[in-house]
Structures are given as C-alpha cells and as structure tokens.
C-alpha positions, 0 to 999 in steps of 0.5 A: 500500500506505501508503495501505491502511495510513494508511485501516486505521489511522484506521479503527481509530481511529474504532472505538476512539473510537466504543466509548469514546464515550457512545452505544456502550453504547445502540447495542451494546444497541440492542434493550433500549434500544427497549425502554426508550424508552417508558419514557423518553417517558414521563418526558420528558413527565410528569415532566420536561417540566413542569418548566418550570412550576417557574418560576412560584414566582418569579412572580406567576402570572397565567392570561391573562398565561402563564407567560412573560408573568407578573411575576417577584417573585424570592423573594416567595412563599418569603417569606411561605411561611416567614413562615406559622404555618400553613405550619409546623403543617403541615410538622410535621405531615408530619414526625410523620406520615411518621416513624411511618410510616417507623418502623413501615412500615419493619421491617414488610416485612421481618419479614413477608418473614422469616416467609413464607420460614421457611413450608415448606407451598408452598400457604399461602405463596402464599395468604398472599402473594397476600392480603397483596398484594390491599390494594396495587392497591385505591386509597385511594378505596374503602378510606376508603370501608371504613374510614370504616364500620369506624372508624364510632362507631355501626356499627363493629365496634371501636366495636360491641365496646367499647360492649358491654363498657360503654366509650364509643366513640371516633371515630377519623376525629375524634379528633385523639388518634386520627388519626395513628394510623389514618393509620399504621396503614392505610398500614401494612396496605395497603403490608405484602405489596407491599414483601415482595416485594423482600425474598423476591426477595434471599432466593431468592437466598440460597445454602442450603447456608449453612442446612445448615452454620449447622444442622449447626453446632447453630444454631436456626431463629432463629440462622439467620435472624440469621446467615444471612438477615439479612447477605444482606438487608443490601444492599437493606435499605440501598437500601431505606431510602435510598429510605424517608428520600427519601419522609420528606417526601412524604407520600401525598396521596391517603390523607390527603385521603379519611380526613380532615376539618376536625375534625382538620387540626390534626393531620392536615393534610400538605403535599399536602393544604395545597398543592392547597387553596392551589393548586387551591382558593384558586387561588394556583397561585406560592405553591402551586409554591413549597410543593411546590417547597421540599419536593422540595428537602428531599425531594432533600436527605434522599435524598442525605443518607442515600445518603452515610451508607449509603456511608461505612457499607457502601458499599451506597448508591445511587450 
C-alpha cells in the first residue's frame, strides 16, 4: 500500500512539473500549434536561417573562398561605411523620406477608418472599402508603370491641365523639388484602405450603447467620435505606431527603385536602393551586409525605443 502511495505521489509530481514546464502550453494546444508550424518553417528558413550570412560584414567576402573560408577584417567595412559622404546623403535621405511618410501615412488610416464607420448606407461602405483596398495587392511594378504616364510632362493629365491654363509643366519623376513628394504621396494612396482595416476591426468592437448615452447626453456626431471612438482606438493606435517608428528606417525598396532615376538620387536615393547597387551591382556583397546590417540595428533600436515610451505612457506597448 506505501508503495501505491510513494508511485501516486511522484506521479503527481511529474504532472505538476510537466504543466509548469515550457512545452505544456504547445502540447495542451497541440492542434493550433500544427497549425502554426508552417508558419514557423517558414521563418526558420527565410528569415532566420540566413542569418548566418550576417557574418560576412566582418569579412572580406570572397565567392570561391565561402563564407567560412573568407578573411575576417573585424570592423573594416563599418569603417569606411561611416567614413562615406555618400553613405550619409543617403541615410538622410531615408530619414526625410520615411518621416513624411510616417507623418502623413500615419493619421491617414485612421481618419479614413473614422469616416467609413460614421457611413450608415451598408452598400457604399463596402464599395468604398473594397476600392480603397484594390491599390494594396497591385505591386509597385505596374503602378510606376501608371504613374510614370500620369506624372508624364507631355501626356499627363496634371501636366495636360496646367499647360492649358498657360503654366509650364513640371516633371515630377525629375524634379528633385518634386520627388519626395510623389514618393509620399503614392505610398500614401496605395497603403490608405489596407491599414483601415485594423482600425474598423477595434471599432466593431466598440460597445454602442456608449453612442446612445454620449447622444442622449446632447453630444454631436463629432463629440462622439472624440469621446467615444477615439479612447477605444487608443490601444492599437499605440501598437500601431510602435510598429510605424520600427519601419522609420526601412524604407520600401521596391517603390523607390521603379519611380526613380539618376536625375534625382540626390534626393531620392534610400538605403535599399544604395545597398543592392553596392551589393548586387558593384558586387561588394561585406560592405553591402554591413549597410543593411547597421540599419536593422537602428531599425531594432527605434522599435524598442518607442515600445518603452508607449509603456511608461499607457502601458499599451508591445511587450
């Protein structure tokens, strides 16, 4: 009978161990977590794995000695990184950009998703949201393409209008006081219905009865959006801009390189665009690490940065 005793005791202590354990969690969820192990292959192959290639900012990269075989140089490459005018136009460049981007991408979604929830004709609002989402899935390929000739200084409809009321035409895709803000204002409109849908999902959840009483209590359309909308969006408008201030640095590759050209790399020239010239046209594959190195390192920065501010400030952050 002790023994039974002495074997029902340990049992139970290798249950409490095993639920206090770090794979009990997986294993009381076992399904959702097959389900979630592709989505974890995934990563482990394409954005973990080549990590290991990250060494070779501290090497002289050579295609026939390998990674493993080239010879270290230690801090080289981040030497002459920093040593670089060319280098800094560029970052500051992506800094300029990025912020614009932020400033007025930012509040952009919000607003739109205020609007659609103020529609009360069920049909339009779902016309207007799916036209606003279209641009989202249409790659930076095919709209370069559209606005090249809708920015055109000879066929575009903008430069067709000011030519008719006397004005010369501007080249926007040449002007370097111009530039910037095609960049802008084209990642604006692409991105706009995308990012509202986040939004509209936090305000569905939005109790309407807190409508009924702020309305009861005499307040208008636009003192209910303030007082009611706007604190139950507070939560994610955090995360959200936690996630904004992350990107500040990482600027989107693929839009830049289709609309740009060599009349306008001094003020249009970002970070990606310098890496892969220095990298897969020049084929200087250690410095070109280190530049994208040295930015997901400030990129890393920025994100924890402002995820300490959202904490100490409302405690809605990431982590």
């Amino acid at each position: 009978m002790a023994k039974v005793n002495v074997s029902e005791q340990e049992q139970s202590l290798l249950y409490r161990t095993w639920k206090k354990s770090f794979l009990y969690p997986y294993w009381k969820n076992k399904y959702l977590t097959i389900l979630l192990l592709p989505t974890l292959l995934f990563f482990a192959l394409f954005h973990y794995g080549p990590l290991y290639g990250l060494q070779i900012a501290f090497k002289e990269y050579n295609f026939f000695d390998g990674i493993w075989g080239s010879a270290w140089v230690g801090m080289q490459h981040f030497e002459r990184l920093f040593e670089m005018q060319s280098f800094w136009e560029v970052f500051r460049n992506t800094i300029i950009i990025s912020f614009y981007k932020f400033l007025f991408g930012f509040p952009a979604p919000i607003i739109f998703a205020l609007l659609l929830n103020e529609l009360r004709h069920a049909i339009f609002k779902r016309v207007v949201q799916t036209i606003s989402y279209f641009p989202h899935f249409v790659s930076w390929v095919i709209l370069a393409g559209i606005f090249t000739v809708f920015l055109s200084p000879s066929m575009g409809p903008i430069n067709i209008v000011l030519k008719a009321i006397g004005l010369d035409p501007i080249y926007f895709l040449a002007d370097t006081s111009w530039f910037r803000t095609v960049l802008v204002s084209t990642e604006v409109w692409k991105d706009l219905g995308w990012g509202t849908i986040i939004y509209l999902a936090a305000l569905s959840g939005v109790n309407t009865e807190l409508y009924e009483v702020a309305k009861v209590d005499g307040a208008n359309r636009f003192q209910r959006v303030w007082h009611v909308t706007l604190p139950a969006l507070v939560p994610v408008i955090t995360i959200m801009m936690v996630l904004s201030i992350g990107k500040l640095i990482n600027d989107d590759f693929d839009q830049v390189f289709n609309l740009y050209n060599p009349a306008v790399y001094s003020v249009g020239d970002v970070l990606s665009t310098y890496t892969y010239r220095q990298g897969l046209v020049e084929m200087q594959y250690s410095f070109a690490t280190a530049v994208g190195l040295f930015k997901n390192l400030i990129a890393l920065v920025m994100v924890l940065s402002a995820n300490w501010v959202a904490n100490r400030l409302n405690n809605y952050g990431l982590w």
